[in-house]
N, C-alpha and C positions, 0 to 999 in steps of 0.2 A: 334563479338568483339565490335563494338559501342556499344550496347546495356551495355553490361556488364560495361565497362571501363565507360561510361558515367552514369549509375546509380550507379559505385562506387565511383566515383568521387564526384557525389553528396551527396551522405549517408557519405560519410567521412567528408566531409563539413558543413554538419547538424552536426555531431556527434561534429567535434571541437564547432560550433557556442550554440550548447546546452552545451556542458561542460563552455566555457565561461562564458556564462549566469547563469550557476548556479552558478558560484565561486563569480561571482559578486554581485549579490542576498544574500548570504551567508554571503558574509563578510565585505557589506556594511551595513549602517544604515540609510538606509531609508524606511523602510516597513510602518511605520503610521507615519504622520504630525502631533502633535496636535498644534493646534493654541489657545494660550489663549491670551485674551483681557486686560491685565493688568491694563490698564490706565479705562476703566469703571469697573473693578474693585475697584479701588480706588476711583474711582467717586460713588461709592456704598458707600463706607465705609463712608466717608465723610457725606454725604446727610443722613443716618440713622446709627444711635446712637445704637441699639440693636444690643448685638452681634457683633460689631464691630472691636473691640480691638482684639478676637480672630480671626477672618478672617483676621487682617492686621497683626498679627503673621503670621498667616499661609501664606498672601501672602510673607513675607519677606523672611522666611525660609523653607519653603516645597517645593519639587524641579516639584511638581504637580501644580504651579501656573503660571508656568514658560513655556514659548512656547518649543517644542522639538520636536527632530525625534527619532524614535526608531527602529532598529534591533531585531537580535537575540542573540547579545551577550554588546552590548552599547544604552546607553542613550542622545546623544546628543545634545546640547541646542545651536540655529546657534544666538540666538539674547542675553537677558540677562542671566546670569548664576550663577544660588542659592550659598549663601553662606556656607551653611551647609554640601555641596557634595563634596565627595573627586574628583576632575576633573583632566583631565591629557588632554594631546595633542595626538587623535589619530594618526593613520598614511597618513589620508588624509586632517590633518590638522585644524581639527575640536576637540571641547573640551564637550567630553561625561565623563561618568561615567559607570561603570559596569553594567550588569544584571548580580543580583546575584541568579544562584543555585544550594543554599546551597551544594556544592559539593566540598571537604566534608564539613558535619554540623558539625564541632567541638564543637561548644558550644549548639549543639542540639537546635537551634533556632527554630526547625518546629515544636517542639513540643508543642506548644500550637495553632497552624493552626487549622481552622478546617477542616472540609471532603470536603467541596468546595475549599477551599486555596488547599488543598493536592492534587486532583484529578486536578486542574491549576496546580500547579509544576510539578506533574507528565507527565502531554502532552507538558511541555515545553521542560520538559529534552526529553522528546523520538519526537519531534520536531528533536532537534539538532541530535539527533543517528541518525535517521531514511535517514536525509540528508550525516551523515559521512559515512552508510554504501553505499550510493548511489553514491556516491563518488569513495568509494571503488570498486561496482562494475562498473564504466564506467572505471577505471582503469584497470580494469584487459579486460574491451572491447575494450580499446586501443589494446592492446597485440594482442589479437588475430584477432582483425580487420590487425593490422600490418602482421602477418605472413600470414591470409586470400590472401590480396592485393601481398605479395611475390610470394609465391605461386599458386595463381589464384585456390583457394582451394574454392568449395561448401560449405562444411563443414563447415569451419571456418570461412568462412562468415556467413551460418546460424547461428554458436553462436552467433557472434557478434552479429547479431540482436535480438535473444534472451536477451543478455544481456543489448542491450540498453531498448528493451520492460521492463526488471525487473527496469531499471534505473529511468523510467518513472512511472513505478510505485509505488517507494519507495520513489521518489521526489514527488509524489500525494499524497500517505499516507503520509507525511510529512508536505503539506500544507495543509490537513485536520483537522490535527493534531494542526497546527496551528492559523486554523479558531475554533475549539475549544476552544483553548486558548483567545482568543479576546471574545469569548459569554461568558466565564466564569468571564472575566473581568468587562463586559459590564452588564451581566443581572444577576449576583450572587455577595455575599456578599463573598470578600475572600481578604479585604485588603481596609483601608482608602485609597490610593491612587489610589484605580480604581475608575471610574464610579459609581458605587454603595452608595458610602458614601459621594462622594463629595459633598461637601456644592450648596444651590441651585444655588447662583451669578454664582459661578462656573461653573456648564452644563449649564447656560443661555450664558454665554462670553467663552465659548468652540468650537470649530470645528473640527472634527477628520475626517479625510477622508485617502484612499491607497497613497502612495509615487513610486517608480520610484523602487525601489529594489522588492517592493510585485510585480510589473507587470513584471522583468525579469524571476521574480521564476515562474510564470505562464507561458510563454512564455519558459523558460526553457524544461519545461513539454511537452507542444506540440512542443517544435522540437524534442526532445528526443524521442517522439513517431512519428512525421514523418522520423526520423532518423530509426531506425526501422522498418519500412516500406518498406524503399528506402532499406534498407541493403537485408532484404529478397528478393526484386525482383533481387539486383546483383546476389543472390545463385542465382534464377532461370536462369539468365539469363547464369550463369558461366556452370551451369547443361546441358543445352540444345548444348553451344558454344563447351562444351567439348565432349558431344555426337556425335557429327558433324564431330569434328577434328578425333576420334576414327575410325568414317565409314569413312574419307577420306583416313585414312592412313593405310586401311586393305590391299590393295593392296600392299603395297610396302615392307609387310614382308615377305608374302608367297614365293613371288620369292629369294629374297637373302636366305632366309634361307635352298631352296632345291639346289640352285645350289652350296652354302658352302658345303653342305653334298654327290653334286654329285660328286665333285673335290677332298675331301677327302677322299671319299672310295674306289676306284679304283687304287690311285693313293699310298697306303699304306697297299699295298698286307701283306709282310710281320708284320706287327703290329696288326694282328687281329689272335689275340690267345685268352686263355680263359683267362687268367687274366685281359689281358690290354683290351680287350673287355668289361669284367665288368665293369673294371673302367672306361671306357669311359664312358656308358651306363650311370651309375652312379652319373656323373661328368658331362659332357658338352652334351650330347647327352640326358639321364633323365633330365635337364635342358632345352635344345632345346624343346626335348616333351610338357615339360610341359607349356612352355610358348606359345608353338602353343595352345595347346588345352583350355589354356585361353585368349588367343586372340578371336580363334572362339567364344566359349560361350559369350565374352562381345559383339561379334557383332553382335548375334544372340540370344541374349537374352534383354527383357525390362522388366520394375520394376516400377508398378507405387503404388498409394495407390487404393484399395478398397473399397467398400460401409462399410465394419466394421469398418475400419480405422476411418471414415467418422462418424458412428453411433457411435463409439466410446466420439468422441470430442462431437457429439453433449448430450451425454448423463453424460457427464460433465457439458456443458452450463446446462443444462435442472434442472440437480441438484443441481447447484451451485443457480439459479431463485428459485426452490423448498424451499432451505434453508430459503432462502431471504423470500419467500411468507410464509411461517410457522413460521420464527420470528415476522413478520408485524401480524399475523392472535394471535399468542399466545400475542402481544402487547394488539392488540383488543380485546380476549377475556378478559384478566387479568381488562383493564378499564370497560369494563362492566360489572363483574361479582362486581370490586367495588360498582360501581353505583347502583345495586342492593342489595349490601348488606348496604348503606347508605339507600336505602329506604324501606328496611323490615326491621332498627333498631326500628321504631317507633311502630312496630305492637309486639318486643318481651314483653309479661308482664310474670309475673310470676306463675305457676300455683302448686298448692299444692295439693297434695292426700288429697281426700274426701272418709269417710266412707259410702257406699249401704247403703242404709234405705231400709226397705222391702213395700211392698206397704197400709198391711192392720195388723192393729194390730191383734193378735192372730193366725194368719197365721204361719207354722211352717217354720224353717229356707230351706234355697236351698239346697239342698244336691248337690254333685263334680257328683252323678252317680246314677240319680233317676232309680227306678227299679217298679216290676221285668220286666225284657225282654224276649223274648220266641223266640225259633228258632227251625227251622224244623218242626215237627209234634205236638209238645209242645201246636200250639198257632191253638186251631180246626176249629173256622170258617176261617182261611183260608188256613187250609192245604187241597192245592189239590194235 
């Protein structure tokens, strides 16, 4: 009983503390800080004359000049706020703007993106999915965490951890997902307002670093997986608690149940004919039987896993590594069969059919099947 009751105790307590953490992560906006310098930006413009007029546009009205926090779904600016952006008041009281994607494109706006911009939108949007479906399933591990804990159920505890494991997982494909997005911003060309294009003043009077929402979504993650963890050893511990209570209580059926049967047959002479016999049989009696004889078998029987069980999963792990080493290996071969085809470009020249010259003038031509040949006894100095 402690054992159980106090590792579910705590696996349920992980499980809320990781559901929190991710709603909060989720639907706040704070995951990057950038800090721009605006006043030695002006102190740029000011001091050189080239190019200026356009940088002090763009400082006035680009909302990329401008210090902000960013999410996943807002733009928020805590100190001055661009004129040009539509701004609203979010719900914590802060004055962001949208992240837009394009969802739906009505005016078909991505379609002049190009393959970097596209392949960024694309992990934005499956970002947010991959979080909604994660969602979904700590939802449905609520459930069955709830009936598990009613019930004092093995089973449904094992889901449950099951399903905070997948939870955990799909909140990590998610912030992967994520840190894609940020390198596609960072080191590819898919938008004047990432990295890539910025004017130079710019990344000099820049500092972007993680915020306080990116560290709960990580931190989401590993409770979600010690959650997990903890939930599996409640099954174990519910599996062994309940083995125990089963051999306690074998005793106390054998007896009631043969002295009910000694009381009642002696005592109901008359009622044992062929019909009502049957039906007894049948009825409460095929009944009684049967519940003895699977009483016996569960207290006389054990069930654990075996070495195939065993060799099984491991020849999972082993395959799933396999994959992994044979995509890395066909990476590497593919870069160097490049590398060598950039260095035998220089040795291709062109080569043209040349007509045989014979060696000596008056010489007659080669014949396809100079002759005669001789076989068998034809050819005499050496037929032996």
């Amino acid at each position: 009983m402690p054992c159980s009751a106090v590792t579910l105790s705590i696996a349920t307590i992980t499980a809320i503390v990781a559901a929190a953490l991710m709603a909060i992560a989720f639907s706040t906006d704070n995951w990057l800080y950038i800090e721009v310098k605006r006043s030695n930006i002006q102190s740029y413009v000011t001091s050189n004359t080239d190019n200026s007029q356009a940088i002090l546009e763009s400082l006035n009205n680009k909302y990329y000049f401008y210090t902000r926090t960013r999410g996943l779904f807002r733009v928020c600016y805590p100190k001055e706020r661009p004129p040009t952006v539509e701004i609203y008041l979010s719900p914590v009281e802060t004055h962001c703007s949208n992240v837009d994607y394009f969802i739906p494109d009505e005016n078909n706006e991505t379609k002049g993106f190009s393959d970097d911009a596209m392949n960024r939108l694309h992990m934005a949007r499956s970002t947010v999915a991959l979080f909604i479906v994660a969602f979904l399933v700590l939802f449905i591990a609520f459930w069955t965490g709830v009936v598990g804990c009613w019930k004092r159920s093995p089973g449904n505890i094992t889901a449950t951890a099951i399903l905070m494991l997948v939870t955990c997982l799909l909140s990590a494909g998610a912030m992967a997902l994520w840190h894609g997005v940020e390198f596609y911003e960072k080191e590819k060309v898919v938008g004047e307002e990432y990295y890539q294009q910025w004017p130079n003043v710019l990344k000099d009077n820049s500092a972007i670093w993680y915020d306080w929402s990116y560290i709960l979504a990580w931190l989401a993650v590993g409770v979600s997986f010690g959650s997990s963890i903890l939930f599996f050893s409640a099954a174990i511990c519910l599996s062994k608690e309940k083995r125990r209570e089963q051999q306690n209580n074998v005793q106390y059926i054998m007896p009631g149940q043969t002295a009910i049967a000694a009381a009642i047959l002696p005592t109901s002479r008359w009622l044992i004919n062929a019909s009502r016999f049957w039906m007894f049989f049948l009825t409460d009696g095929g009944l009684l039987v049967y519940l003895l004889i699977l009483d016996i078998l569960r207290d006389n029987a054990r069930v654990w896993y075996d070495w195939s069980y065993i060799v099984a999963w491991c020849g999972v792990g082993l395959s799933l590594l396999s994959a992994i080493l044979f995509s890395s290996a066909a990476i590497c071969l593919r870069g160097e069969r490049e590398r060598e085809e950039a260095l035998n470009m220089q040795y291709l020249m062109p080569v043209y059919p040349q007509k045989q010259q014979y060696a000596y003038a008056g010489y007659p031509p080669p014949q396809a099947y100079p002759g005669p040949y001789y076989h068998g006894s034809q050819y005499g100095p050496y037929n032996y």
